[in-house]
Every structure is written in structure tokens, then in C-alpha cells.
C-alpha positions in Angstrom: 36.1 -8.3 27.4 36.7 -4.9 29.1 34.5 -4.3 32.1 33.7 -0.8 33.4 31.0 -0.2 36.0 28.3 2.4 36.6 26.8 3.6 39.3 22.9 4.2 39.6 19.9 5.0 41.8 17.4 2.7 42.0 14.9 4.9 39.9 18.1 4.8 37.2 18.7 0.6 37.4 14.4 0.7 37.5 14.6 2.4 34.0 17.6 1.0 32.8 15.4 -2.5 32.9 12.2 -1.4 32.2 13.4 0.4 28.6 16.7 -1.6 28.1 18.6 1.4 27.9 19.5 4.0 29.9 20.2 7.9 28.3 22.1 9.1 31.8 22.0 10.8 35.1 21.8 14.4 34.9 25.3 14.8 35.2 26.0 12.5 32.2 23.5 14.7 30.7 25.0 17.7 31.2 28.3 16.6 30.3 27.2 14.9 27.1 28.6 11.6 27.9 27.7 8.6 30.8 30.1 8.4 33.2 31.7 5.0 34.3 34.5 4.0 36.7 37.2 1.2 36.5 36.9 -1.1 38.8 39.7 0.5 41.2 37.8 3.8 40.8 34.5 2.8 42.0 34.4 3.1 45.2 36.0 6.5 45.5 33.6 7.6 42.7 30.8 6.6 45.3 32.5 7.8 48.1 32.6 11.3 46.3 29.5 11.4 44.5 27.1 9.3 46.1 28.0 9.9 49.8 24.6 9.5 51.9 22.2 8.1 48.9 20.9 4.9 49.7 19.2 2.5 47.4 22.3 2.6 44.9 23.0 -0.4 42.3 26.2 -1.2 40.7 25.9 -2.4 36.9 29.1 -4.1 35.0 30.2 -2.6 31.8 31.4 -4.7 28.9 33.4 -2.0 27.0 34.0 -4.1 24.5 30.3 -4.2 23.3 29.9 -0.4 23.3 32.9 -0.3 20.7 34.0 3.4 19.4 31.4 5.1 21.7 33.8 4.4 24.9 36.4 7.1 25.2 39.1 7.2 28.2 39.7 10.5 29.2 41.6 11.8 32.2 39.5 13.3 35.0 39.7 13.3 39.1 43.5 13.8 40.0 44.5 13.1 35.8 43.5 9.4 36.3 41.8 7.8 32.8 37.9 7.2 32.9 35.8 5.5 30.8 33.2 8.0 29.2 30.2 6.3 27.0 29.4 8.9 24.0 25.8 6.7 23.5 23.4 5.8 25.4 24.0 2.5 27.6 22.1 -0.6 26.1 21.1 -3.2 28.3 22.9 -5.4 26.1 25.9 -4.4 27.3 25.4 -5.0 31.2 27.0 -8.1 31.8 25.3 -8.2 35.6 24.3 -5.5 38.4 23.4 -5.7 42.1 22.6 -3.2 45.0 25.7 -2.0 46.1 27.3 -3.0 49.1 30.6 -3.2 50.7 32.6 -5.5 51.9 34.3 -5.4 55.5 37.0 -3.1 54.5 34.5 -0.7 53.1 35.5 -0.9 49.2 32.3 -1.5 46.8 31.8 -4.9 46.1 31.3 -5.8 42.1 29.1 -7.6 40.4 
């Protein structure tokens, strides 16, 4: 199984339960595809994208559930990220959690 994680707003991980799937932030929206981060990428893509919001949640990925929809495409400084061209099912979060760090200030993973 190939875990990936996204990060969401509370209002985001709110929906994301209540419907069982989630269509994307506005920026997955606009780029026509949900972003996600390997698990060494998330907590520069939080530091960089998320700086200041509270109330985040961190939800695990499995890739392998999401089959052909997942692409990895090179982004931020050429390194690969996993793009979903779907929606995200609940089905495939394998667990989330409000995000939080541990004491050397990397994002800690469900």
C-alpha cells in the first residue's frame, strides 16, 4: 500500500466525512487535480501553504486504492508529487488527525 497524505481545513476534513468524498480545495480545483504530499514533503507543503491557518487535519492516502487516477508529476524545486485526477473517496483514507508537530517541528502523520 502506497500512502500519500493531504492536507485540509477543518471545514474540508468536516466535508470529507459528512459526504465521504471530498471534490478539492480551491486550488485543487483550479488546477484540475487534488494535491497530496509524500510523507517527506508534508511538512514543507504546510509550511508553504498553510503558514498561520489553524484548525488543519492531516488525512493518509492509500494510493493504491485510487489506482490510475494518481499521477506523480514533478512540482516545487522538480521533486515528484502525487496528483489525484478524481475526486478523493473516503474509502481511501486509511486514518486522519489534527495536525500537529512533534518537538522538532516536522508534521506528525497519522
Amino acid at each position: 500500500m502506497s500512502i500519500a497524505y493531504k492536507v485540509l481545513t477543518a471545514e474540508q476534513m468536516a466535508v470529507l466525512l459528512k459526504d465521504g468524498v471530498f471534490l478539492g480545495a480551491p486550488i485543487d480545483l483550479a488546477d484540475g487535480y487534488i494535491h497530496l504530499s509524500a510523507a517527506d514533503q508534508v511538512t514543507e507543503t504546510v509550511d508553504k501553504h498553510f503558514a498561520g491557518q489553524s484548525g488543519l487535519h492531516v488525512a493518509a492516502v492509500n494510493l493504491s486504492a485510487l489506482g490510475d487516477a494518481v499521477k506523480w508529476e514533478p512540482s516545487r524545486g522538480g521533486q515528484l508529487f502525487p496528483h489525484i485526477y478524481a475526486a478523493l473517496p473516503l474509502s481511501a483514507v486509511t486514518a486522519h488527525m489534527p495536525l500537529a508537530r512533534g518537538g522538532d517541528g516536522a508534521v506528525l502523520l497519522p
